[in-house]
C-alpha positions in Angstrom: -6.4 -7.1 -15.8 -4.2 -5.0 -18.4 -5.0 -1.9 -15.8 -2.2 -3.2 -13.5 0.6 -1.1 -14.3 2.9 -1.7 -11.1 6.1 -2.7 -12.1 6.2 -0.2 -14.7 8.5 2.4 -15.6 7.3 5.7 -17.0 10.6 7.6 -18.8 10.3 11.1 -17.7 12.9 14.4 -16.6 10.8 15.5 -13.8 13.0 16.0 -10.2 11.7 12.7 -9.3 13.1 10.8 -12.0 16.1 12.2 -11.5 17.0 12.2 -8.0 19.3 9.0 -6.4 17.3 5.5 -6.3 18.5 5.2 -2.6 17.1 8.5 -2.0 14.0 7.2 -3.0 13.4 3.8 -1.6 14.5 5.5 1.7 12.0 8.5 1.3 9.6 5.8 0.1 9.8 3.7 3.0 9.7 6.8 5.4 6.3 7.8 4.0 4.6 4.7 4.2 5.7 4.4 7.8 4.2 7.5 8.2 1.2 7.0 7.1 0.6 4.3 9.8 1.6 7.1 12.5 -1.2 9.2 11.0 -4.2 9.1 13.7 -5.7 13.0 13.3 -7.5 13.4 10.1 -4.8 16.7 10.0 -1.8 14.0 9.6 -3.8 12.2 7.3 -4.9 15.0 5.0 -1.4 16.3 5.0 0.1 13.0 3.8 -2.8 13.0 0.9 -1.6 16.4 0.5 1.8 15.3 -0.3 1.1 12.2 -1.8 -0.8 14.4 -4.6 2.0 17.0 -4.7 4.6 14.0 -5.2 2.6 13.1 -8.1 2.5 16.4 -9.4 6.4 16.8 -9.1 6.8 13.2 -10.6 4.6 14.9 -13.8 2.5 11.3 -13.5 -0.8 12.0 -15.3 -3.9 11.9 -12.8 -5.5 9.2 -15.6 -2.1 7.1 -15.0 -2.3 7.3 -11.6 -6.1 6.2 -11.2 -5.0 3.2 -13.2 -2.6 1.9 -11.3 -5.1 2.4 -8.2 -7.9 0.8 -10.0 -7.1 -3.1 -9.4 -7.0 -2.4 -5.5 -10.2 -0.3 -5.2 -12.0 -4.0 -4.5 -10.1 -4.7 -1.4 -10.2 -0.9 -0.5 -14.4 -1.2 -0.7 -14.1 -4.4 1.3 -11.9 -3.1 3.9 -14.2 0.0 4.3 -16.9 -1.8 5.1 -15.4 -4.0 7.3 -13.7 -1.6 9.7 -17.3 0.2 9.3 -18.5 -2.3 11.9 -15.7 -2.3 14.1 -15.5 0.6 16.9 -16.7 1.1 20.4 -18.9 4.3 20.9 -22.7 5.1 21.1 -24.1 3.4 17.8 -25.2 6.1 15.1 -26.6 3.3 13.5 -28.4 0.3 14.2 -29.8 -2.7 12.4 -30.5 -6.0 14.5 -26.8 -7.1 15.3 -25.1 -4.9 13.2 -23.9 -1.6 14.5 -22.2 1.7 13.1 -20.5 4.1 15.5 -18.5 7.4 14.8 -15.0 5.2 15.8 -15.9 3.0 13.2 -17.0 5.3 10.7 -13.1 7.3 11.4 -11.2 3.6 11.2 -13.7 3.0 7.6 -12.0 6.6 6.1 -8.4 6.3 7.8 -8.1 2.7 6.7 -8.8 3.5 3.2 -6.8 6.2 3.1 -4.2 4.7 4.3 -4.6 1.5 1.4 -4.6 4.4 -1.4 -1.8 6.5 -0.1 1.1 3.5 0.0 -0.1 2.5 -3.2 0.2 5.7 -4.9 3.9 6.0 -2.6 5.1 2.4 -4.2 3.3 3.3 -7.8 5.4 6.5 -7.7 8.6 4.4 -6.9 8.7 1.9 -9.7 7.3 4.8 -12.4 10.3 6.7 -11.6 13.2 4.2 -11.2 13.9 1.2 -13.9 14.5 -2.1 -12.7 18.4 -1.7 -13.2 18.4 1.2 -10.6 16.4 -0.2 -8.5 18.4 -3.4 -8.6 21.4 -1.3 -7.7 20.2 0.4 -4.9 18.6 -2.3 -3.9 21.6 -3.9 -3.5 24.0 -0.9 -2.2 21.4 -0.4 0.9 21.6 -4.4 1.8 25.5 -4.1 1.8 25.9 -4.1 5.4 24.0 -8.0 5.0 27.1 -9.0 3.0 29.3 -9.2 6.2 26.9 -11.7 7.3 27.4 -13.5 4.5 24.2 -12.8 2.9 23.8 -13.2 -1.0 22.7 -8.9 -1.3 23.2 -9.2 -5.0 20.7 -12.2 -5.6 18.0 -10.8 -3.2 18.2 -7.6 -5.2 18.2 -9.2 -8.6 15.5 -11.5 -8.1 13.0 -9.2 -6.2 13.7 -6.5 -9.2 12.9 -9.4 -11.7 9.9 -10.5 -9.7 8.7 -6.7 -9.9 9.4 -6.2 -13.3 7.7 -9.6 -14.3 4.3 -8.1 -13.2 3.1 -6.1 -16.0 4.2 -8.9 -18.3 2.7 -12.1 -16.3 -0.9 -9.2 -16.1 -0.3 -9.2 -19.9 0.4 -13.0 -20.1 -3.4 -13.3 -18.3 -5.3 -10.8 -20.7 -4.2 -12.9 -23.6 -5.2 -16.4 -22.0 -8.6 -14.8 -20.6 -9.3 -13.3 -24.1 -8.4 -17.0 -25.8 -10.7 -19.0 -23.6 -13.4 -16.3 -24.0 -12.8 -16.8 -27.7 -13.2 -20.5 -27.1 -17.0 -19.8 -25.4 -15.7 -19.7 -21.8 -17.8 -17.8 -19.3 -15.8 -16.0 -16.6 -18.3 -12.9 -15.7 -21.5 -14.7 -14.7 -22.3 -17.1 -12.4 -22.1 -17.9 -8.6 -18.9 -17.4 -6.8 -18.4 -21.4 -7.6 -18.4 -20.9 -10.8 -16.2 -18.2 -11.6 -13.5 -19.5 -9.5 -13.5 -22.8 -11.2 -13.3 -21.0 -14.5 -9.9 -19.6 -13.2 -8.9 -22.7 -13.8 -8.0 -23.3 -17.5 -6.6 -19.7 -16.9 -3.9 -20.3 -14.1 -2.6 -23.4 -15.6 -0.8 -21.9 -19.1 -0.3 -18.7 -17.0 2.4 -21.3 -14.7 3.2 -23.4 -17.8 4.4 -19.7 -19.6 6.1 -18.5 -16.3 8.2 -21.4 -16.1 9.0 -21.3 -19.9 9.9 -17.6 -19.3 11.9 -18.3 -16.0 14.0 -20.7 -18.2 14.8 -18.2 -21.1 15.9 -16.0 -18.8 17.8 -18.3 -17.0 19.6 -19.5 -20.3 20.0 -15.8 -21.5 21.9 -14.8 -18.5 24.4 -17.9 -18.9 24.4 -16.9 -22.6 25.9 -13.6 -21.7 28.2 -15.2 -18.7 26.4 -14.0 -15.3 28.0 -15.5 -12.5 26.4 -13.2 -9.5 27.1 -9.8 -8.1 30.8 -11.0 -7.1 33.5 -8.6 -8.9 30.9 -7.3 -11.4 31.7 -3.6 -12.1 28.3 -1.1 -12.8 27.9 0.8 -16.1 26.6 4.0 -13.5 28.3 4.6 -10.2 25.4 6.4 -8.0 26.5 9.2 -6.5 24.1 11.7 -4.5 24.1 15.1 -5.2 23.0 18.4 -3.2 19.5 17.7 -4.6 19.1 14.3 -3.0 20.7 15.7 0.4 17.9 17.8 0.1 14.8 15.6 -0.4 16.2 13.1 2.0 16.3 16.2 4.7 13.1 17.3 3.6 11.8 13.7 4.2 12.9 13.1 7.4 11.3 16.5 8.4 8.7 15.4 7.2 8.6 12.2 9.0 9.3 13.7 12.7 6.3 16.5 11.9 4.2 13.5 12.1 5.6 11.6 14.6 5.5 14.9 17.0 1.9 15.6 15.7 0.9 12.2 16.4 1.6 12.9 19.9 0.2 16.8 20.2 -3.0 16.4 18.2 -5.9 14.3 19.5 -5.9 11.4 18.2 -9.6 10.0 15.4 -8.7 6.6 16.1 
């Protein structure tokens, strides 16, 4: 459990950490649309190619990186094999009812890919950009909402809180597992039964401490007078520079490449 690490925010100078938050939950956003629009293993491979070189740019360690993947590798297993026996097709493989063609084989590997990818995209977002940033630009790209009469400043605030509560509620869990464990509780063997009922005596303080940490947060912004996003000034005004202009340009490149390729090269699946 103390693996999860999104949420987190990894101090660093690299090109990434210092380019406009906007810039990057808009470049964020683009590339995980893209990665939908991938349907040639050509799209695809370029899109790991650039998730990797993002990384790279970011200067995230590949041993940070795999840890952050880590807690979703179960559902990326299970999804694998699931799409395995989806896919119409002359069967490669046969066993009683079950059947594995070549379509389902290419939706196994694209659908994995896929999982992998817009994690490493939204890791790469919240290692780069603290909760205050992304609050802000959070907020400055939902502006528009506020002639609607939409709160923009609540959304923003309590969806940066929610993701900056993750690593500390994962840390929260670790301590409570490792208490009952030290009480003689069992959580690793067992049928299925069994283990979920175990969760039990762990989900119950996990709520109890939420709640207690919902309310000093609550009282510590009344403490210090917060009254909402109405006439509040910002310590840092955001302002793009010829950098940003840049990335966002190369992004949206980026983007129609794959939506044109999507339409030129043949498509897996």
């Amino acid at each position: 459990m103390i693996d999860v690490t999104i949420g987190q925010y990894l101090p660093g100078d690299s090109l990434i950490h210092k380019a406009d938050p906007r810039v990057k939950i808009i470049v964020t956003l683009l590339f995980m649309v893209s990665v939908f629009l991938c349907k040639s293993y050509f799209t695809m491979g370029v899109a790991l190619i650039l998730s990797v070189a993002v990384t790279a740019i970011a200067k995230i360690k590949p041993k940070v990186m795999l840890k952050g993947i880590k807690p979703i590798m179960i559902i990326v297993l299970f999804t694998t094999v699931l799409n395995l026996f989806y896919g119409s097709g002359e069967p490669i493989f046969t066993l009683g009812f079950i059947k594995i063609t070549q379509q389902g084989i290419n939706n196994s590997i694209f659908m994995a890919l896929r999982i992998i990818i817009l994690v490493v995209f939204g890791l790469l977002l919240t290692y780069t950009t603290t909760p205050t940033s992304l609050t802000d630009a959070t907020e400055s790209l939902l502006k528009p909402l506020a002639l609607l009469k939409v709160d923009v400043h609540s959304i923003a605030m309590t969806m940066t809180i929610a993701l900056r509560f993750i690593p500390t509620l994962v840390e929260e869990v670790d301590k409570i597992m490792s208490a009952q464990k030290s009480r003689g509780a069992d959580m690793e063997s067992g049928s299925v039964l069994k283990r979920v009922k175990a969760i039990v005596p762990v989900m119950i303080p996990l709520f109890v401490s939420s709640f207690r940490r919902a309310n000093e947060l609550e009282y510590a912004m009344e403490c210090r007078c917060y009254r909402g996003g109405s006439g509040r000034t910002k310590m840092k005004i955001m302002k793009m520079s010829a950098r940003d202009y840049a990335i966002l340009i190369f992004s949206i490149i980026y983007f129609t490449g794959i939506v044109v390729a999507g339409f030129l090269l043949k498509k897996v699946i």
